[in-house]
N, CA, C and O atoms as a printed pandas DataFrame, in Angstrom:
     atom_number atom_name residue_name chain_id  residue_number  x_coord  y_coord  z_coord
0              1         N          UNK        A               1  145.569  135.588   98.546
1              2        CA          UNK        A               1  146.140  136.218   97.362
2              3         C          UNK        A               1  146.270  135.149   96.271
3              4         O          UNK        A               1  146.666  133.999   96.461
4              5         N          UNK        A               2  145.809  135.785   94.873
5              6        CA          UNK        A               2  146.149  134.618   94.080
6              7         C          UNK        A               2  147.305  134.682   93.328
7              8         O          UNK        A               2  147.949  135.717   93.502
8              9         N          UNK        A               3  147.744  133.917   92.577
9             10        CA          UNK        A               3  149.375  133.466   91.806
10            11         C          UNK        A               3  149.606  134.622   90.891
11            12         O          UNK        A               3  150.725  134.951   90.497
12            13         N          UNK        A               4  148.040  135.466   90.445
13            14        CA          UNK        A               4  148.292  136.128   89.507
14            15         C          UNK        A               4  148.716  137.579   90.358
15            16         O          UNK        A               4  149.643  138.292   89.974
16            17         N          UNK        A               5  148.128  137.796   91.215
17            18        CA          UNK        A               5  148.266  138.964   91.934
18            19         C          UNK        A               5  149.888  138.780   92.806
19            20         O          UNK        A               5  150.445  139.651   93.475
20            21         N          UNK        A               6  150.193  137.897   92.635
21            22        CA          UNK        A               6  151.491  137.584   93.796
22            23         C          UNK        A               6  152.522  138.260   92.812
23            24         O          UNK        A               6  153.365  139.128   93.041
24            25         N          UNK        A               7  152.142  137.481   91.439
25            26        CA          UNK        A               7  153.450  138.086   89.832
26            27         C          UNK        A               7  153.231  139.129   89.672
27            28         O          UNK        A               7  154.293  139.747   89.742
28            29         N          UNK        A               8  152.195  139.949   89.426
29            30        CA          UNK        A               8  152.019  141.478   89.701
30            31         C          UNK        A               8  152.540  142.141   90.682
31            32         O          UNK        A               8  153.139  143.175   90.384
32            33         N          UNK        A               9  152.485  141.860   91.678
33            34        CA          UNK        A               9  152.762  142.453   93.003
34            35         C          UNK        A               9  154.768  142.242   93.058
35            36         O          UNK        A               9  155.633  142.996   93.502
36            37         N          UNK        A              10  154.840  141.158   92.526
37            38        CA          UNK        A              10  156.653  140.869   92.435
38            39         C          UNK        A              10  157.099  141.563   91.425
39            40         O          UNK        A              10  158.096  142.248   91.651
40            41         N          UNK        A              11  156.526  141.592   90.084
41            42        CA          UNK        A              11  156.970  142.214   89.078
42            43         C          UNK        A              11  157.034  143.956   89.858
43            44         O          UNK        A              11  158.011  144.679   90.055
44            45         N          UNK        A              12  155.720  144.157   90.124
45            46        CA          UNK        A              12  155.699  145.994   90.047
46            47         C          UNK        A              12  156.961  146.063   91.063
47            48         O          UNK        A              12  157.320  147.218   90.834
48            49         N          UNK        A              13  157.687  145.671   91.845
49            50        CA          UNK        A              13  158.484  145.618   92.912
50            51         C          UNK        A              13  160.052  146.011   92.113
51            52         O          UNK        A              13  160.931  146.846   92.326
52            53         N          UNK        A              14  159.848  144.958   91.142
53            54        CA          UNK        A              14  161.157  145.194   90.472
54            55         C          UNK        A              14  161.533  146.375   89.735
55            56         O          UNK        A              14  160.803  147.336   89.493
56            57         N          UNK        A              15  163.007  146.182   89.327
57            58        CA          UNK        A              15  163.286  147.800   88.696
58            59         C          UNK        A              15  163.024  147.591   87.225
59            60         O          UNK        A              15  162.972  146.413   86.872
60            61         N          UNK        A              16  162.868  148.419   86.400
61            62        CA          UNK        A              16  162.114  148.335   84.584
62            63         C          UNK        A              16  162.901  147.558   84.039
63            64         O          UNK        A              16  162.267  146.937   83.185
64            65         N          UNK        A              17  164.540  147.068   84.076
65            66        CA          UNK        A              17  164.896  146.658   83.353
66            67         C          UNK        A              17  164.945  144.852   83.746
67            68         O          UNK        A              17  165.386  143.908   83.092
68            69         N          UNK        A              18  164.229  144.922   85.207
69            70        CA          UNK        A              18  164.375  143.203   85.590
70            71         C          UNK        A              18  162.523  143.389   85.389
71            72         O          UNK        A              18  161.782  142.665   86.054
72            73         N          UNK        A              19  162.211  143.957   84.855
73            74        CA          UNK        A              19  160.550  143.664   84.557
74            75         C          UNK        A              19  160.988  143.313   82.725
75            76         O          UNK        A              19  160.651  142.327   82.070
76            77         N          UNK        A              20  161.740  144.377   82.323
77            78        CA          UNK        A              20  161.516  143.618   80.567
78            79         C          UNK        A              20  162.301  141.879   80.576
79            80         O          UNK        A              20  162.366  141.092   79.631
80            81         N          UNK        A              21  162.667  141.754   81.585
81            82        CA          UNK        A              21  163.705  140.618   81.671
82            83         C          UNK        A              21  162.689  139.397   81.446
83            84         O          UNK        A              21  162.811  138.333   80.839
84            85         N          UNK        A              22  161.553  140.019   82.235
85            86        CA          UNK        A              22  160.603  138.761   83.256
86            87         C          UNK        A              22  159.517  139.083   81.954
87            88         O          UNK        A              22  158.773  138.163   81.616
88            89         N          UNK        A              23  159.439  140.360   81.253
89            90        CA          UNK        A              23  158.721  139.455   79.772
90            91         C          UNK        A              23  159.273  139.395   78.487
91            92         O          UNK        A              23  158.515  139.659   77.554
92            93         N          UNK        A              24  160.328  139.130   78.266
93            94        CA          UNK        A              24  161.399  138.341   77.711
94            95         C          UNK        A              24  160.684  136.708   77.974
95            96         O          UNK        A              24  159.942  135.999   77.294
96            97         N          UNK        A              25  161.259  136.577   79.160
97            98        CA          UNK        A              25  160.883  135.232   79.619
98            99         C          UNK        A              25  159.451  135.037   79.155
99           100         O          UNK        A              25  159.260  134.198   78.275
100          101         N          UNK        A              26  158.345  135.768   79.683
101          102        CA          UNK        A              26  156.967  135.275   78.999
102          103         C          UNK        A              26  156.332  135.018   78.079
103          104         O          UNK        A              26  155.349  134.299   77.897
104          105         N          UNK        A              27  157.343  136.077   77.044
105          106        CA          UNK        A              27  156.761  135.399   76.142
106          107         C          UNK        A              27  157.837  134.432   75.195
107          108         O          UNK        A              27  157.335  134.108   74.119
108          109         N          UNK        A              28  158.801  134.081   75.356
109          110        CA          UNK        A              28  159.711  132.958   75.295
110          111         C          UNK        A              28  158.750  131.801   75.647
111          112         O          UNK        A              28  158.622  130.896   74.822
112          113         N          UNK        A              29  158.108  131.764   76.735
113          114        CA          UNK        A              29  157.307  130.743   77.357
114          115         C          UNK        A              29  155.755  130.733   76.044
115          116         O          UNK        A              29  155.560  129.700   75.404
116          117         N          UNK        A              30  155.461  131.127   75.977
117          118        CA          UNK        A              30  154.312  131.457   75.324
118          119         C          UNK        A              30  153.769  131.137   73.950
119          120         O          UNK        A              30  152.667  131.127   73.403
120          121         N          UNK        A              31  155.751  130.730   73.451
121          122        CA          UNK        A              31  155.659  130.206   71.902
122          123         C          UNK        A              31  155.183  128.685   71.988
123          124         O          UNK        A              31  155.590  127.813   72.755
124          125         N          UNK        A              32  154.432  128.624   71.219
125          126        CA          UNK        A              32  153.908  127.222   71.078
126          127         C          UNK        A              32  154.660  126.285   70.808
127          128         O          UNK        A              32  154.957  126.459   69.627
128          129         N          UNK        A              33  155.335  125.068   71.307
129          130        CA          UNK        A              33  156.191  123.812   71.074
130          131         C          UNK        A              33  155.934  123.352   69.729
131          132         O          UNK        A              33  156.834  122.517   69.644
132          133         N          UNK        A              34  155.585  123.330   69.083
133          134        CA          UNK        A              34  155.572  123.359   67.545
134          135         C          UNK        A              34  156.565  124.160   66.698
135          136         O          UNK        A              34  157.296  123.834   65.763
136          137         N          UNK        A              35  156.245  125.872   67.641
137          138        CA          UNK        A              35  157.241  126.668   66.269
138          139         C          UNK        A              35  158.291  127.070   67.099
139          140         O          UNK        A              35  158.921  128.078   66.780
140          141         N          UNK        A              36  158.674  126.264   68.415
141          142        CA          UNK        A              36  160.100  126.267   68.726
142          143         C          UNK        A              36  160.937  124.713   67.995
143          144         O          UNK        A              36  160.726  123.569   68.396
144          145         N          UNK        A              37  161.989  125.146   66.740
145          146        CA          UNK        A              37  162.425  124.065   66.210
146          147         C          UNK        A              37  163.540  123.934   66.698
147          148         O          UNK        A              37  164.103  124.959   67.082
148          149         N          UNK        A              38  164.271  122.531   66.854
149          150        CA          UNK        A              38  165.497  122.252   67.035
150          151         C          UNK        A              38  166.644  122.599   66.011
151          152         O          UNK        A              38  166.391  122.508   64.809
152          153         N          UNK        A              39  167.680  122.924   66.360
153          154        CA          UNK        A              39  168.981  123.653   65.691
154          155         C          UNK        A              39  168.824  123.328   64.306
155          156         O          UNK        A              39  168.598  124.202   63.469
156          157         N          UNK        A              40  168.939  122.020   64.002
157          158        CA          UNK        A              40  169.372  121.170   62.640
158          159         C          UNK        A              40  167.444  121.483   62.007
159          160         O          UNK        A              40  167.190  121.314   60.814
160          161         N          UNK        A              41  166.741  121.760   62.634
161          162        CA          UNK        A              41  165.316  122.092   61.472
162          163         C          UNK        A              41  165.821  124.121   61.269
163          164         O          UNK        A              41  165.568  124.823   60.290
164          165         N          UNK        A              42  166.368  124.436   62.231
165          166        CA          UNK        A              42  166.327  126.227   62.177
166          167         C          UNK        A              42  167.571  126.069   61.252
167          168         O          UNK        A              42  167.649  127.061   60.527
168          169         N          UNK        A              43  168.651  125.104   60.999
169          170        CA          UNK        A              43  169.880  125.294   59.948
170          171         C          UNK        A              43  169.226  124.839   58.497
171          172         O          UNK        A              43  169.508  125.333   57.406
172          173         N          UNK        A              44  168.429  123.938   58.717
173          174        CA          UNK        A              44  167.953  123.491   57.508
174          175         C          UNK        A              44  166.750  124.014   57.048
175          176         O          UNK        A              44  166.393  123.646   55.929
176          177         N          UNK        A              45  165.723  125.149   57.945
177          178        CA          UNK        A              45  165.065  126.105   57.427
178          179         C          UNK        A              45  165.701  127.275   56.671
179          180         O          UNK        A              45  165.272  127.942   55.730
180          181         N          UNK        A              46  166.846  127.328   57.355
181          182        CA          UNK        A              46  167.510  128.945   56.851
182          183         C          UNK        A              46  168.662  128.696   55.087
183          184         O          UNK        A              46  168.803  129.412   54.096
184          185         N          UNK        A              47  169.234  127.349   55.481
185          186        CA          UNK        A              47  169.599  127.116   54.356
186          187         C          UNK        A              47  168.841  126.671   53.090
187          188         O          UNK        A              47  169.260  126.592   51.936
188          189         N          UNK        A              48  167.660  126.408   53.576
189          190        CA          UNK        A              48  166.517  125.983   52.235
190          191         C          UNK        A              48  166.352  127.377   51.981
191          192         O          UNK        A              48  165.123  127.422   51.932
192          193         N          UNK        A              49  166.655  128.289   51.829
193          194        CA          UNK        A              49  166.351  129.911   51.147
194          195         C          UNK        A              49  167.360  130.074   50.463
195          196         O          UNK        A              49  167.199  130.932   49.596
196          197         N          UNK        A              50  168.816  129.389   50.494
197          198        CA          UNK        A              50  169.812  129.721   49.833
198          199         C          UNK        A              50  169.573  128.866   48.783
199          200         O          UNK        A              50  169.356  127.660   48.899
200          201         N          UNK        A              51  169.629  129.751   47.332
201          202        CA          UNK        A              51  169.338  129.020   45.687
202          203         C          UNK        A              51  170.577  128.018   45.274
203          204         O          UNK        A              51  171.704  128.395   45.598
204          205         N          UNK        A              52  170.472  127.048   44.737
205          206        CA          UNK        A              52  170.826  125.974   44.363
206          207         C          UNK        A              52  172.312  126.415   43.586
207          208         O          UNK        A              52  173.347  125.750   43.608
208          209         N          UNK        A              53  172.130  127.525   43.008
209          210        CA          UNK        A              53  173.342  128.160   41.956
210          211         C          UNK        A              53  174.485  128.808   43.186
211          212         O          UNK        A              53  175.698  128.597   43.169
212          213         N          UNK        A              54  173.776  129.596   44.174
213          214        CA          UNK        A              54  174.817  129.609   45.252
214          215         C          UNK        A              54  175.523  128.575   45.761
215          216         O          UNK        A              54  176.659  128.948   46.052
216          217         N          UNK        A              55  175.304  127.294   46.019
217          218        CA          UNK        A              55  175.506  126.241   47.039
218          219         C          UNK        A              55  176.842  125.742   45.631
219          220         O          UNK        A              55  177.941  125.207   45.778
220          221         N          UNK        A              56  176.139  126.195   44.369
221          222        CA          UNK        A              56  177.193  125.616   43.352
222          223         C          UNK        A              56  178.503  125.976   43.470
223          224         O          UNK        A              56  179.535  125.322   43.320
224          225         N          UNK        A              57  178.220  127.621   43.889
225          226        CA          UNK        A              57  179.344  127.993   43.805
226          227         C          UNK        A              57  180.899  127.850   44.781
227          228         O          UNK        A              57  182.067  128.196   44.603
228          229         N          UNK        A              58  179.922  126.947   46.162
229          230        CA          UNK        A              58  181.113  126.955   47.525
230          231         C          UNK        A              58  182.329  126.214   46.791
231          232         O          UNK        A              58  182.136  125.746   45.669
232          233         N          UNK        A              59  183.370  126.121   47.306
233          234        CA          UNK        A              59  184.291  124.842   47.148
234          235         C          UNK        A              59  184.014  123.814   47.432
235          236         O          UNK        A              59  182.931  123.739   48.013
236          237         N          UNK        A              60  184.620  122.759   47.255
237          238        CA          UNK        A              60  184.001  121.544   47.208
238          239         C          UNK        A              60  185.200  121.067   48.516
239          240         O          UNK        A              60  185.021  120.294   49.457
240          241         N          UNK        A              61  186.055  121.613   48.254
241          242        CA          UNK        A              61  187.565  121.219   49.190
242          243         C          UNK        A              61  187.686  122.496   50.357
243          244         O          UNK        A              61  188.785  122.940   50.688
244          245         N          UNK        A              62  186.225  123.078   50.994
245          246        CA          UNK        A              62  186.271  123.799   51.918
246          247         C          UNK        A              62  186.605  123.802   53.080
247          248         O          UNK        A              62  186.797  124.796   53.780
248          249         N          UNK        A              63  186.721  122.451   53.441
249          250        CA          UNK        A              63  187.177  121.463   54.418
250          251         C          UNK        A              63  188.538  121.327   54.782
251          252         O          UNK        A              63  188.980  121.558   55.907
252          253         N          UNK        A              64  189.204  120.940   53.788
253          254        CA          UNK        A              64  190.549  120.903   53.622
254          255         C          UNK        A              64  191.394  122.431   53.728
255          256         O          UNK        A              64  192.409  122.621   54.398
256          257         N          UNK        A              65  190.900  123.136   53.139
257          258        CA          UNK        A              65  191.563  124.326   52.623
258          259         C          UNK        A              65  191.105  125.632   53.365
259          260         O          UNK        A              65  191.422  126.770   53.019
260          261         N          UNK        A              66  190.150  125.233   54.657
261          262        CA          UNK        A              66  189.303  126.500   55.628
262          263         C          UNK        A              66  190.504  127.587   55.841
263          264         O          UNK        A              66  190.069  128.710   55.586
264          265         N          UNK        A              67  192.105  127.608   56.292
265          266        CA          UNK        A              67  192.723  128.830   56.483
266          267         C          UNK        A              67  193.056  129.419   55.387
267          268         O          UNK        A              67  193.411  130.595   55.307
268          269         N          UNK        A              68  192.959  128.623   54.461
269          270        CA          UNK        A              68  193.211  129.314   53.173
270          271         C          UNK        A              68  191.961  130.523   52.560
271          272         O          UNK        A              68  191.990  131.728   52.310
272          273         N          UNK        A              69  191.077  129.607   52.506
273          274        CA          UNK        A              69  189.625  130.178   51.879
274          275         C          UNK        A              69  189.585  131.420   53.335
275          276         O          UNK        A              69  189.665  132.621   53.075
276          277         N          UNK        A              70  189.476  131.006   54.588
277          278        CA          UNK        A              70  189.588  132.156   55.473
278          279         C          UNK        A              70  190.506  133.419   55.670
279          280         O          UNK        A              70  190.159  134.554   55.998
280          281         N          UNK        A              71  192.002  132.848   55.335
281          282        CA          UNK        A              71  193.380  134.139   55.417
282          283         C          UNK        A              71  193.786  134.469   54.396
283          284         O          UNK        A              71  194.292  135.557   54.118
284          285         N          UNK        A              72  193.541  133.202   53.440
285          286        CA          UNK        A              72  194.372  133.697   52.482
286          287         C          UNK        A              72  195.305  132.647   52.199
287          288         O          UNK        A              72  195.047  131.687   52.924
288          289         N          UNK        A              73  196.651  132.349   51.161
289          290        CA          UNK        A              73  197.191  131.467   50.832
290          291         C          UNK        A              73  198.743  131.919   51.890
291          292         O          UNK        A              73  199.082  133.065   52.184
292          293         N          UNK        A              74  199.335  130.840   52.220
293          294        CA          UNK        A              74  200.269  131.328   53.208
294          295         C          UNK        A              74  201.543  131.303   52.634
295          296         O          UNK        A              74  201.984  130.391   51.933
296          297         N          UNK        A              75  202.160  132.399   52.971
297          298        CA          UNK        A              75  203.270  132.703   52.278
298          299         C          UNK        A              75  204.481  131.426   52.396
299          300         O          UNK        A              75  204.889  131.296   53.551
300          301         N          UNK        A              76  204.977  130.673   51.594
301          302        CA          UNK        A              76  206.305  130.091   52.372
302          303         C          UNK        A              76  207.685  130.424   52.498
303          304         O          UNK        A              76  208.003  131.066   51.497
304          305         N          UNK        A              77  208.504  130.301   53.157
305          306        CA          UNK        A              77  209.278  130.599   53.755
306          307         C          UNK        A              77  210.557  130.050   53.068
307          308         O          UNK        A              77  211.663  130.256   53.568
């Protein structure tokens, strides 16, 4: 028997939803090591689409001030 007939023969065995599983996986496998990029090229692909006038607009003190800019200003007491 060959390797290819053994994965056929294992796959048809399985139930439909552990067969889409197993080509999930194949073709995951299948992408060429080139156009799988590491995190910091896929953050810095996705943020090179955001225009220059947006990026103007973040805070500059987003850092400092994240529960604020996130909740809101907190009431004091």
């Amino acid at each position: 028997m060959t390797v290819t007939q053994e994965i056929v023969e294992r796959i048809n065995a399985l139930p439909v939803e552990k067969q889409r599983e197993v080509l999930r996986f194949v073709r995951e496998i299948e992408v060429k090591p080139k156009q799988r990029l590491k995190v910091f090229e896929q953050i810095d692909e996705i943020t090179s689409r955001v225009p220059r006038e947006s990026w103007a607009e973040l805070p500059a003190d987003g850092a400092e001030k994240v529960d604020e800019y996130l909740y809101g200003k907190a009431e004091k007491k």
